[in-house]
C-alpha positions in Angstrom: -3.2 20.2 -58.2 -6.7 19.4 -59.0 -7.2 23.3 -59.8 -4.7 22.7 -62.1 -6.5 20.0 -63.8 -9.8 21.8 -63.9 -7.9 25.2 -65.3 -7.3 23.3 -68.5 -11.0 23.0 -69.4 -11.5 25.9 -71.6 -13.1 28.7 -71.8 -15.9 30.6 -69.9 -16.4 30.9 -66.1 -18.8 28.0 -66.0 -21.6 29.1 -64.1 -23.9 31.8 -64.4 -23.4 32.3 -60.2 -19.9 33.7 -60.8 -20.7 35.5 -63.7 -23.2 37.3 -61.9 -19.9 38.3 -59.6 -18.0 39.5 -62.1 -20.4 41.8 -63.7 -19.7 45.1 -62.9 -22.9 46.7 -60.4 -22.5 50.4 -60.9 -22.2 50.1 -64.7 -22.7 53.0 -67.3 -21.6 52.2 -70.8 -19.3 55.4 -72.1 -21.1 55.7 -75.5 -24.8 55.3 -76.5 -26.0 52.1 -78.4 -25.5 53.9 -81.7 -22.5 55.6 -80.9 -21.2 52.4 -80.0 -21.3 50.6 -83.1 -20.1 53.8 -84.8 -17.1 53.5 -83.0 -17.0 49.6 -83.6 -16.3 50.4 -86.9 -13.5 53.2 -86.4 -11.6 50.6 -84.3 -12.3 48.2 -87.3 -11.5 50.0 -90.2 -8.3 51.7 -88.3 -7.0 47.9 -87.4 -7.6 45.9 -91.0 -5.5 49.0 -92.4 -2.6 49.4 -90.0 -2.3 45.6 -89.5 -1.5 45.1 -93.3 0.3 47.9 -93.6 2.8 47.0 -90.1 3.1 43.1 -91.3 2.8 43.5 -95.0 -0.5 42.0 -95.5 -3.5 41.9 -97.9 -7.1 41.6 -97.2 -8.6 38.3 -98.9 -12.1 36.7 -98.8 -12.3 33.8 -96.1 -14.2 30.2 -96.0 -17.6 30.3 -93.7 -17.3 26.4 -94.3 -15.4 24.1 -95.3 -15.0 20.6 -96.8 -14.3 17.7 -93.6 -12.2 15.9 -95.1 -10.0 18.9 -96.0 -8.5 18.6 -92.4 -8.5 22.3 -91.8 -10.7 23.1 -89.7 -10.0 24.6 -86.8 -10.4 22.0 -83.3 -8.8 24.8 -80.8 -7.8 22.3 -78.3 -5.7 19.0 -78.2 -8.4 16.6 -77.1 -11.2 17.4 -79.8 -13.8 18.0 -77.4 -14.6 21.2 -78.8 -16.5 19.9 -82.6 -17.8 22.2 -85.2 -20.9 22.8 -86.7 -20.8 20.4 -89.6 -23.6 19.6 -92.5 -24.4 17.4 -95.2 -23.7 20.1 -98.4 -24.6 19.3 -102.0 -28.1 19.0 -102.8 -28.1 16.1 -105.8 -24.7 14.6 -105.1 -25.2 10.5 -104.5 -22.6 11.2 -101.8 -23.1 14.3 -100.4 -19.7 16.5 -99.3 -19.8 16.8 -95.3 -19.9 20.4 -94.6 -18.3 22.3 -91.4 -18.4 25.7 -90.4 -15.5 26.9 -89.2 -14.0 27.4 -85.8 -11.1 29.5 -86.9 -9.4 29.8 -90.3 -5.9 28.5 -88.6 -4.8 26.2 -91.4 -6.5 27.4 -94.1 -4.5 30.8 -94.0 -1.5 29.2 -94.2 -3.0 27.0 -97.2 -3.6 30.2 -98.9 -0.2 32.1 -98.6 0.1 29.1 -101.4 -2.7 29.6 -102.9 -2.2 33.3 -103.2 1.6 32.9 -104.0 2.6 34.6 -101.2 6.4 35.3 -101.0 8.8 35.8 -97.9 8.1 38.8 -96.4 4.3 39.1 -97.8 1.0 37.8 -96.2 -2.5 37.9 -95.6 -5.1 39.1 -93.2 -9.3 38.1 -93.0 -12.3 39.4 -91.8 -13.0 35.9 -90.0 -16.2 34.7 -89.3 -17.0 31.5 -87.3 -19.4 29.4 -85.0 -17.8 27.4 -81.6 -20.9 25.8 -80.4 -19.1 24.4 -77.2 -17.9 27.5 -75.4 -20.2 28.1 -72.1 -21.2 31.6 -72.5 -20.2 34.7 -70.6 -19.4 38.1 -70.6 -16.5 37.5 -72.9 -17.1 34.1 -74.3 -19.6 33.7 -77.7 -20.6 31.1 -79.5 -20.4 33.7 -82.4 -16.5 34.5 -83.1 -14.8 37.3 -85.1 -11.8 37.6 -85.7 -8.9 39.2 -87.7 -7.1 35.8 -89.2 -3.8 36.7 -90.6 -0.9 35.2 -92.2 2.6 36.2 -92.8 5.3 33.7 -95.0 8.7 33.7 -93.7 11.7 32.1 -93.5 13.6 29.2 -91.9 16.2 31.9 -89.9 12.9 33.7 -89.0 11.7 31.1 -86.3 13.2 32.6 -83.8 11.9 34.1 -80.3 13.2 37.3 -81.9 10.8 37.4 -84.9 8.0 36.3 -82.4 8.2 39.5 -80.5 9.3 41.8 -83.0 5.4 40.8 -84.7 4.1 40.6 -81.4 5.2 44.5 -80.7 3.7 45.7 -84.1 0.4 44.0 -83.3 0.4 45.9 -80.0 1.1 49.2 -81.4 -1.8 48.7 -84.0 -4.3 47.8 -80.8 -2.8 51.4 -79.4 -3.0 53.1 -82.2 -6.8 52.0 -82.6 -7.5 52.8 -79.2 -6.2 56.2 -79.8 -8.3 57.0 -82.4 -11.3 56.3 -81.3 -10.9 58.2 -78.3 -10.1 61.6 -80.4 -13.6 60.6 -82.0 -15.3 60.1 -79.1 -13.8 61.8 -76.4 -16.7 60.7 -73.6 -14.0 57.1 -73.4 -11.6 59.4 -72.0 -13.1 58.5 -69.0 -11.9 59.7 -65.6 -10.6 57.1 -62.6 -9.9 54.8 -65.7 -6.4 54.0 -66.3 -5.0 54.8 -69.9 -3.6 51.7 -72.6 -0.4 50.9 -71.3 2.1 51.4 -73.8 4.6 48.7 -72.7 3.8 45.1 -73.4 5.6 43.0 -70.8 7.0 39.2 -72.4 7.2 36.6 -69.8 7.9 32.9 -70.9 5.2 30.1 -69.4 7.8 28.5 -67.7 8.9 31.9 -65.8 5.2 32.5 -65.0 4.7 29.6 -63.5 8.3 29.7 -61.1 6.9 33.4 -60.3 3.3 31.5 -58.9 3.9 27.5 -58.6 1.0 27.0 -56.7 -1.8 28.6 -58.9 -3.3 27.4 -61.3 -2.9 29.0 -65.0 -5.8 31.5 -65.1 -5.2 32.8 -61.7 -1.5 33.2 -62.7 -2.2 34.9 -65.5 -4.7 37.4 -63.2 -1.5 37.5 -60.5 1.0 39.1 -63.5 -1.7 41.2 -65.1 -2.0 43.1 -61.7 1.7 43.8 -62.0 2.2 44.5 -65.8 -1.7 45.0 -67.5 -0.4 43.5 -70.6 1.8 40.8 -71.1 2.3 38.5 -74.1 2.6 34.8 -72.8 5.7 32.8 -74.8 5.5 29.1 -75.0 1.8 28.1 -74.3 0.9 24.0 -74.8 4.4 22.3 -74.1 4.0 20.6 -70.7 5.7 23.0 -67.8 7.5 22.0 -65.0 5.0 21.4 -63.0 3.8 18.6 -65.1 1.0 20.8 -67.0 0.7 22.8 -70.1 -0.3 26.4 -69.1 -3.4 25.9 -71.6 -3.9 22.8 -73.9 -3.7 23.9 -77.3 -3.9 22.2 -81.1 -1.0 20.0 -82.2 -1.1 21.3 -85.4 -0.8 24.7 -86.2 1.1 26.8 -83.7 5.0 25.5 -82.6 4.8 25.0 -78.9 7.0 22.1 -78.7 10.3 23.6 -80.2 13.2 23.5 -77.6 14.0 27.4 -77.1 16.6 26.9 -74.4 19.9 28.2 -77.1 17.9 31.5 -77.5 16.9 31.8 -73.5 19.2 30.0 -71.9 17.3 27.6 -69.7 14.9 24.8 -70.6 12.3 26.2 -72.5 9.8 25.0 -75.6 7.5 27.1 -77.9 7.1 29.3 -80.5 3.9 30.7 -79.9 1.8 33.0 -77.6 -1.3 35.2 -76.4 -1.7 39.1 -75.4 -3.9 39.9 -72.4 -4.6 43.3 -70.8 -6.1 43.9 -67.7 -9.8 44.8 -67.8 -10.4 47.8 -65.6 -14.2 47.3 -66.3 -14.6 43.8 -65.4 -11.5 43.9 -63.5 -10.5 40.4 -65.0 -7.7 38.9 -67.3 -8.9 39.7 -70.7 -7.2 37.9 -74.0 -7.0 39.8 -77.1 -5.1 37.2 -79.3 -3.3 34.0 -79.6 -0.6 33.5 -82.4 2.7 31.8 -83.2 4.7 30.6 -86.1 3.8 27.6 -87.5 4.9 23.8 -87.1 7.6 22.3 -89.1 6.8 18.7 -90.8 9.3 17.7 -87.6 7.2 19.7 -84.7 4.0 18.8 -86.5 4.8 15.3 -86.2 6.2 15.5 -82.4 3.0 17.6 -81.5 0.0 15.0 -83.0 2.5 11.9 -81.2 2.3 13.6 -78.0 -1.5 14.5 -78.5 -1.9 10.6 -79.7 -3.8 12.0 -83.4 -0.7 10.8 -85.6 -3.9 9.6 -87.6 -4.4 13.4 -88.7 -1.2 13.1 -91.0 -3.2 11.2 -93.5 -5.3 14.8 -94.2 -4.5 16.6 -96.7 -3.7 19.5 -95.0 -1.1 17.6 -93.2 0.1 15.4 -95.7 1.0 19.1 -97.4 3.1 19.8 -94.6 5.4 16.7 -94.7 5.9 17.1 -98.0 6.5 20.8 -98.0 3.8 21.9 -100.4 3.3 25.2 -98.2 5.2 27.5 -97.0 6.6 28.0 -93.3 4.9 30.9 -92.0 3.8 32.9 -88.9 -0.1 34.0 -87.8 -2.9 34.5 -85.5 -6.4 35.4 -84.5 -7.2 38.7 -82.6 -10.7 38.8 -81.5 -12.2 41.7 -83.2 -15.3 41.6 -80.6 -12.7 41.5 -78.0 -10.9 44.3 -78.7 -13.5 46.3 -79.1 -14.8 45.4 -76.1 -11.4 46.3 -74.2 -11.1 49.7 -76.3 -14.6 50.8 -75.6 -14.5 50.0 -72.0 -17.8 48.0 -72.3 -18.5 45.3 -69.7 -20.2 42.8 -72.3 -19.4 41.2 -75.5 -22.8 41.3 -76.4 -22.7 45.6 -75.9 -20.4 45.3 -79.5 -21.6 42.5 -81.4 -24.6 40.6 -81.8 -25.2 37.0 -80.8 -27.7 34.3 -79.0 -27.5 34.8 -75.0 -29.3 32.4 -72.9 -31.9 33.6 -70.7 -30.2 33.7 -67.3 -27.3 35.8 -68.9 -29.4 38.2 -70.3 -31.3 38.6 -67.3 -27.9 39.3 -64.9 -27.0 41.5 -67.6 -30.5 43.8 -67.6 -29.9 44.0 -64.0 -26.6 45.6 -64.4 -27.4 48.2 -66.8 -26.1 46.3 -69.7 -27.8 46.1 -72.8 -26.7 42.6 -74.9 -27.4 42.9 -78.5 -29.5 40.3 -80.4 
């Protein structure tokens, strides 16, 4: 069980030994540098417009920082352990505002559907940018982070499991759809002995993942059904399982993870929420393209911060706009733009598609696999 307990750190590998392991040692990227980054921005531009066009979206400007007290910031885990960048801002102020940068532009989204007068039905998507200073960083872990942050209002008979995957599915077809293009562009990522996308998505609830492999601890799991099915979407990720774990600690208050499910699966089952991951024939590793959900009630947001003792955050204004219903219920997520990328150009680094700080003894595993980390 201790596994267990260490599986719920975070992110990252956690030492540059095992890194070194994964790395791929016969590596050849499929496109040169330039053609890389040209094909970056095929996947990109193909993604922003199929994403609003499938879930009914617009493309709006997003925060770089935001104001403390505000409350919505991002703090991607339950225990606060991961803390943003943050600032004194206001040069002649007697009290100067306290600045953050963000971590991910969870909350404010759903602020803005508001702000944007959003209706049922309609949404919004971002070109995210953001800075988690805590991650330990690897070949798929930056402290840089983009991400395409959308939102989507709905209704009160739209949370459902139902809804969930029916977004879920469009999302996926989008990621195919990109993957597809770029590969008529540049036909050299038709490469030979890789396997194609897969077209299915496989949904498998936490709880059912965890009676299929009792004894291993979430990440290893997650490795175990990606062998079987290389891309599955994960239902029902921060309520605690049966085994007396949650299969990752997440945020009390954004996602739904502690809604009982059971009337729509017929067994005991909580959550509202999820992740895709693919199987990464490169680095031959779990890979996660995006977490997303629909969104905590006043009632779940309350049950979630009790259970992750921060009932003090209802005094925020985000959360005091909650509980008294001054924005609307709505459904969203992150996908990690570098990410993807990274899965649909076959590359074996993050740093091959974006451009970030590497330490030293990362950079110099890397050079010695053929891979060339931008900077």
């Amino acid at each position: 069980m201790a596994d267990k307990v260490a599986d719920l750190a975070g992110p990252g590998i956690s030492t540059y030994e095992e890194v070194a392991k994964v790395l791929p040692r016969d590596y050849r990227p499929l496109l040169n540098r330039m053609d890389t980054q040209r094909a970056v921005f095929t996947i990109k531009r193909y993604v922003e417009d199929h994403l609003c066009r499938e879930l009914n979206l617009d493309m709006v400007q997003v925060p770089l920082i935001v104001d403390r007290e505000s409350g919505v910031n991002d703090y991607l885990d339950r225990d606060g352990s991961r803390t943003p960048v943050e600032f004194p801002c206001g040069l002649g102020l007697p009290s100067p505002m306290r600045a953050q940068v963000v971590q991910a532009a969870t909350k404010w989204k759903r602020m803005a559907l508001a702000q944007f007068g959003c209706q049922p039905g309609e949404g919004l998507c971002t070109d995210m940018r953001a800075v988690r200073k805590d991650y330990f960083l690897d070949h798929d872990h930056s402290s840089y982070v983009d991400q395409w942050d959308w939102e989507r209002r709905i209704s009160p008979a739209q949370r459902n499991l139902d809804y969930l995957k029916d977004t879920v599915q469009k999302i996926w077809r989008v990621i195919l759809g990109a993957g597809r293009q770029v590969q008529d562009q540049f036909p050299a990522l038709r490469a030979t002995g890789l396997p194609d996308f897969p077209e299915e998505l496989m949904f498998i609830h936490a709880e059912d993942l965890l009676a299929m492999y009792p004894d291993l601890p979430r990440k290893q799991r997650e490795t175990a059904i990606l062998q079987r099915y290389p891309a599955v979407f994960i239902i029902g990720i921060g309520w605690v399982l049966k085994d007396g774990y949650p299969h990752e600690m997440r945020a009390a208050d954004y996602d739904d993870w502690a809604m009982d499910t059971s009337s729509m699966t017929g067994r005991d089952t909580h959550g509202l929420n999820g992740d895709i991951l693919v199987w990464n024939p490169i680095t031959k590793r779990r890979h996660e393209l995006t977490s997303m959900g629909i969104r905590v009630t006043k009632g779940t947001l309350r049950t979630q911060l009790e259970i992750s003792r921060q009932l003090d955050f209802l005094e925020l204004p985000y959360h005091q706009a909650i509980l008294n219903d001054r924005i609307p219920l709505s459904i969203g997520g992150g996908i990690g733009q570098a990410r993807t990328f990274m899965y649909l150009l076959r590359t074996a680094h993050l740093g091959e598609v974006t451009v970030s700080v590497w330490p030293r003894q990362l950079k110099e595993i890397c050079a010695k696999r053929n891979i060339h980390v931008l900077e």
